[in-house]
ZASELO-457778 format. One record per residue (C-alpha): residue in one letter; x, y, z. Coordinates in steps of 0.1 Angstrom, whole numbers, plus 5000, padded with zeros to 4 digits. Example, Ala and Ser with C-alpha at 12.3 -4.5 7.8 and 13.67 -1.06 7.14 Angstrom:
BEGIN
A512349555078;S513749895071;
END
This chain:
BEGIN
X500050005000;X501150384990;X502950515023;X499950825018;X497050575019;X499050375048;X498750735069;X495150765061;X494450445071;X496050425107;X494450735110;X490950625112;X492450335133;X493550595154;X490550845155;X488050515164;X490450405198;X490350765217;X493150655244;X495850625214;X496051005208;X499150995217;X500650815183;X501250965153;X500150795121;X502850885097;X505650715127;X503150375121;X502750375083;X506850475085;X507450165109;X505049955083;X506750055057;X510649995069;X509449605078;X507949505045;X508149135054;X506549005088;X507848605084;X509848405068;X507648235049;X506348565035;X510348585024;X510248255008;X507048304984;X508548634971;X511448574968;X510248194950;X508048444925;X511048644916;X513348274907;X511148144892;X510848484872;X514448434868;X514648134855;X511848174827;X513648514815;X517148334811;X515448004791;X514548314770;X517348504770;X520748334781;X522148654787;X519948684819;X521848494841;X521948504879;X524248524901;X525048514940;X528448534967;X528348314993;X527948465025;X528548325068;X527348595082;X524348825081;X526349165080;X528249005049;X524848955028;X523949315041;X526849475033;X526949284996;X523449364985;X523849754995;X527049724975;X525149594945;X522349834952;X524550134952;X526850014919;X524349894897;X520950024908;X519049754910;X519349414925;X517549234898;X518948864894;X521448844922;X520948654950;X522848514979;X524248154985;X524347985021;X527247755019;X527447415038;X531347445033;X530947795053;X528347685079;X530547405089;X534147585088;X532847915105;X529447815122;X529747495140;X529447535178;X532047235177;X534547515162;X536247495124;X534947165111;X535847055076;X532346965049;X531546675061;X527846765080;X529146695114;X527547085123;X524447125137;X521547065117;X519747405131;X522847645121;X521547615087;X518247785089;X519448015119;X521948155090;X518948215064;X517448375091;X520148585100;X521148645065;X517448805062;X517448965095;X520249205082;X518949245048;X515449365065;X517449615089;X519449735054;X515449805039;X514749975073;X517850175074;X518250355038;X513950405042;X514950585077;X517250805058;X514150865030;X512050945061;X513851175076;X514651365042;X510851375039;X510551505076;X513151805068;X511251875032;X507551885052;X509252145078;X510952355051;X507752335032;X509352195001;X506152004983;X507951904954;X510951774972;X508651585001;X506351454968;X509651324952;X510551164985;X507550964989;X507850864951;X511250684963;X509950544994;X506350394974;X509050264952;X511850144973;X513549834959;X514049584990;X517549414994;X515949125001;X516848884975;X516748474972;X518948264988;X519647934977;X520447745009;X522647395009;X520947125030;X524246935024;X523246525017;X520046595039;X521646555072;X520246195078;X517246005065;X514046135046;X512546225072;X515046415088;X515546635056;X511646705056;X511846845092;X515247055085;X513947195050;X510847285071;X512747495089;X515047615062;X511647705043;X509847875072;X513648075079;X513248215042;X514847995019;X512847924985;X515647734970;X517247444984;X520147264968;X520646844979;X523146624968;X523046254963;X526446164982;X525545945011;X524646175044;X527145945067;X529746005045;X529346295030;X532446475017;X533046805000;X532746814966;X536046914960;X537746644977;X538046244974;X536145964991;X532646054982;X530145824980;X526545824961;X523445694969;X520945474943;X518945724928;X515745594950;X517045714980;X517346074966;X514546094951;X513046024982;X514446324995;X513846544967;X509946424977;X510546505010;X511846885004;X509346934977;X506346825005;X507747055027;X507147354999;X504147245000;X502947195031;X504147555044;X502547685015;X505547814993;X504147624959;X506547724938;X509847704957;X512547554940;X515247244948;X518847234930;X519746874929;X523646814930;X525446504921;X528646424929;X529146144909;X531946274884;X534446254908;X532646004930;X533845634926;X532145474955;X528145404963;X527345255002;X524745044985;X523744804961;X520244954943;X516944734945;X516044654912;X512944434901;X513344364868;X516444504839;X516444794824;X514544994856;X516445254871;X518245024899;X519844794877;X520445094853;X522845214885;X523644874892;X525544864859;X528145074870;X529644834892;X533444744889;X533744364893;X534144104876;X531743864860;X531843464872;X530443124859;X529142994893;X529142994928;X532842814930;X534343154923;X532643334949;X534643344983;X533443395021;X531543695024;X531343814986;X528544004975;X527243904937;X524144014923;X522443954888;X523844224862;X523044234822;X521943884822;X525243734839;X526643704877;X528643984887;X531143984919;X531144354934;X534444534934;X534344574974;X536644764993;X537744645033;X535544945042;X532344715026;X531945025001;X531644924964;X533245044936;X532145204902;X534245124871;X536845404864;X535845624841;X531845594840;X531545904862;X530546084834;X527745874821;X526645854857;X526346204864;X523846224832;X521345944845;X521346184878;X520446494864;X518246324839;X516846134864;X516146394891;X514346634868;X512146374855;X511146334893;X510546674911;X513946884905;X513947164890;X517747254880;X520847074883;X524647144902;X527546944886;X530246974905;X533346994883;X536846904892;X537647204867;X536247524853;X536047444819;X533247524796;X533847234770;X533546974796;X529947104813;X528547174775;X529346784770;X527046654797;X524446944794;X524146874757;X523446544763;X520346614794;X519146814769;X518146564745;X516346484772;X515146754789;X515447044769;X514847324791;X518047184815;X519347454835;X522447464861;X523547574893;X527147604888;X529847654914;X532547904904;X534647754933;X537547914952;X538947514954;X540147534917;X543047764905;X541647964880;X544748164871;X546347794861;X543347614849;X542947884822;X546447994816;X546647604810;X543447604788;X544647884765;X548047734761;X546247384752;X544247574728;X547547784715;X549047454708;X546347284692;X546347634663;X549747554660;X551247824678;X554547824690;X554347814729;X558147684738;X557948034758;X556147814785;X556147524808;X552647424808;X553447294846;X554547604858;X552047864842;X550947994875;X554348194882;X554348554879;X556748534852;X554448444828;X552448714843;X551649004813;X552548804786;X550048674758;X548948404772;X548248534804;X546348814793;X543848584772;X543648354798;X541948644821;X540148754793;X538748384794;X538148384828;X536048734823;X534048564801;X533348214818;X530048304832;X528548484800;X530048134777;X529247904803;X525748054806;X525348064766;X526847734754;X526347514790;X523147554801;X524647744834;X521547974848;X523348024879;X526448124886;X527748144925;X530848134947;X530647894971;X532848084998;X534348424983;X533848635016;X535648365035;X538848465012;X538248805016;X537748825052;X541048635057;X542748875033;X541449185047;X542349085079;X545748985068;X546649325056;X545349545081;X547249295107;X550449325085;X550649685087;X548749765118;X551549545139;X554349635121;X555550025112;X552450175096;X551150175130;X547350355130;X548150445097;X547350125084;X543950105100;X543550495086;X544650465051;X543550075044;X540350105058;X538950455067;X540250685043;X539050395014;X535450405029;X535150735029;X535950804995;X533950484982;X531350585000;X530850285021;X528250295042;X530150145074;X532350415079;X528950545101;X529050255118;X526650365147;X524050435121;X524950125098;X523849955129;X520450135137;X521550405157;X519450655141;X516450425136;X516450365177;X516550755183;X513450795159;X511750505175;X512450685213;X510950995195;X508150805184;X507350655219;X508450955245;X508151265226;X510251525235;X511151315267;X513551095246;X516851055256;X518851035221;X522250925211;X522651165179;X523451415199;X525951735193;X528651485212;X527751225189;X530851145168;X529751015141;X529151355130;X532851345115;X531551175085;X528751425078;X529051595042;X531851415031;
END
């Protein structure tokens, strides 16, 4: 509702209830309209309406890609969606990304904990909830600043300028913006991801991502030992999230299923299958093993089930895992994705050992003979080395032309020797154009860093600490931090009002009058910053 009808309305609310004389209508329809969303699961079906948006622009258009930083703290999403508000205007198809790496390395009551969901199940949603917590207080704040313009511009007398005002505040874009959340491998059976998404969903999140690694022993994507599940089992729990959508009334929220089977050579089970050709014995035929004549080959303990018409012995390990044959991860991942869009999905993650747009197009390209409208989640991850993996992409390509390229050792093209020379510099021009290539030729509608401000926090830090202790002294902090804020025009450097300073004194004006006891007083030094 216009903030002008809002005042009109809590106005005759007023005028019917004598004893509330004392409140002013235009401080309720303010306080209305700086807390646009009352619940999370008023988050969660906007922001579901806006992916979903998204996602039928970019099959469209592939240009209109999305994208999203992952962030472990609430202040971080704040502070990166004001960012993007005040660069670009506009935060139209960027969203935020709650990492499991994250939750578990920085969130874990346990301490640092590497990806392996040994955190607690509830620090999952309590970040969504945070995350929006801050990105609510970042509406409330740059409204306050709108209202209090609009206060100055009624007391001057300034129509045009208060009628301007209002047209910004009826129109104020809201930095809250989707999340997709990481429910990990599920954190246990079915039932156990039901009752978590449930409270990932009524937290905020409209997008949940699950992978089909085994919960037990999950690992992170970017290291060894994983282990799948038979694509029952995660279907089951691609059920389970969707009924939880449903059931808190978020119909259109959206799950990202992930598999990790290209770089996953393990599966915990043997699949049920009933007859061949069904989707268990479809799994089932990625075995390793070996095939046997009759029961005289098969030793104490061994494992053999029924596979394209013959007996086939398991490849076990002492662990009792099994193992797939080398090189099928490929063909496996392909049966996932297929397989989980044909049953409740809506987009994919393929996690890569590499960022390399060839290799995703060559597994896209072949869901989409199936699924045409196929779209990813990808993971532009900090775990690979971008600078080598292109520098060593360009000189692969520069080779293949017939270029000469004895000017480098492909082995070493991460040295800053190399750095400046012509292969460098198309390598970065590469890597400035993964996302828009990936996005056009692989089927990529989302594009995210899995842990970006985890880097930059630890490099921040690093710097100020390196000077700070050492002989810049104060000047470090000064120069690094302070004078770059200032001149960037980051809202921080106000840190009292960054954190609601000013919001609490209008609120103790709103409830006391005159009476109130403020702290934006003369001695208030945050009055430094003013006008700069």
């Amino acid at each position: 509702m216009p903030y002008s009808q809002d005042v009109d309305q809590i106005a005759s609310i007023v005028k019917q209830n004598p004893t509330w004389n004392a409140i002013n209508p235009k401080h309720a329809a303010r306080m209305r309209a700086q807390n646009k969303f009352k619940t999370g699961l008023d988050i969660a079906k906007y922001t579901a309406k806006i992916m979903r948006e998204d996602m039928a622009a970019y099959d469209a258009d592939t240009s209109k890609y999305t994208q999203s930083l992952g962030c472990w703290h609430g202040f971080i999403g704040q502070q990166k969606l004001i960012s993007i508000k005040k660069h670009f205007g506009s935060t139209k198809r960027r969203y935020l990304y709650l990492s499991g790496w994250m939750v578990a390395a920085l969130r874990s009551e346990f301490g640092p904990l590497p990806d392996q969901s040994m955190h607690e199940k509830t620090s999952v949603s309590g970040l969504i909830e945070e995350l929006y917590t801050f990105l609510r207080q970042a509406d409330a704040w740059e409204l306050n600043h709108l209202f209090r313009d609009l206060e100055a511009a009624e007391k001057a007398g300034d129509t045009a300028k208060a009628e301007e005002l209002i047209k910004q505040i009826d129109n104020h874009e809201t930095h809250v913006v989707p999340i997709i959340a990481d429910i990990d491998a599920g954190f246990g059976n079915a039932e156990a991801t039901y009752l978590l998404a449930k409270q990932m969903i009524e937290a905020g999140a409209c997008c949940i991502q699950i992978e089909n690694q085994v919960s037990d022993e999950k690992q992170c994507g970017h290291q060894d030992g994983k282990v799948t599940v038979p694509h029952a089992d995660f279907l089951a729990k691609i059920n389970a999230v969707r009924l939880a959508f449903l059931e808190l009334g978020v119909d259109d929220g959206v799950i990202v299923a992930r598999t990790d089977s290209l770089g996953a050579g393990l599966t915990k089970q043997i699949a049920v299958t009933n007859e061949p050709g069904d989707l268990g014995d479809q799994y089932n035929s990625f075995l390793d093993g070996e095939y046997i004549e009759d029961a005289s080959q098969i030793e104490n303990g061994d494992v053999v089930i029924k596979s394209n018409g013959k007996l086939l012995k398991p490849k076990r390990l002492a662990s009792g895992l099994f193992c797939f044959k080398p090189g099928s991860g490929e063909d496996r991942v392909v049966l996932d994705c297929i397989t989980s869009l044909q049953n409740g999905a809506d987009m994919l993650w393929i996690e890569t050992e590499k960022p390399h747009v060839g290799q995703i197009a060559s597994m896209v390209n072949r869901i989409k003979e199936v699924v045409p409208d196929a779209k990813l989640v990808y993971n532009n991850s900090p775990s690979f080395n971008w600078t080598l993996n292109f520098r060593q992409q360009v000189f692969d390509a520069m080779k293949e032309e017939g270029k000469d390229v004895s000017a480098y050792d492909r082995d070493r093209l991460m040295s800053a020797d190399y750095d400046g020379t012509e292969l460098a510099e198309l390598a970065d021009e590469w890597t400035r154009n993964f996302q828009r290539d990936a996005s056009r030729e692989a089927g990529v509608f989302h594009h995210l860093i899995t842990l970006p401000t985890y880097h930059t926090a630890a490099l921040s830090t690093d710097n100020l600490a390196k000077g700070y202790f050492g002989d810049e002294g104060m000047l470090a902090y000064v120069a690094g931090v302070q004078r770059k804020e200032i001149r960037q025009g980051i809202a921080t450097v106000k840190h009292q009002d960054m954190a609601g300073s000013n919001i609490g004194d209008d609120h103790k004006e709103f409830f006391a009058g005159e009476a109130a006891l403020k702290a934006g007083g003369k001695d208030n030094t945050m009055g430094q910053f003013e006008n700069i």
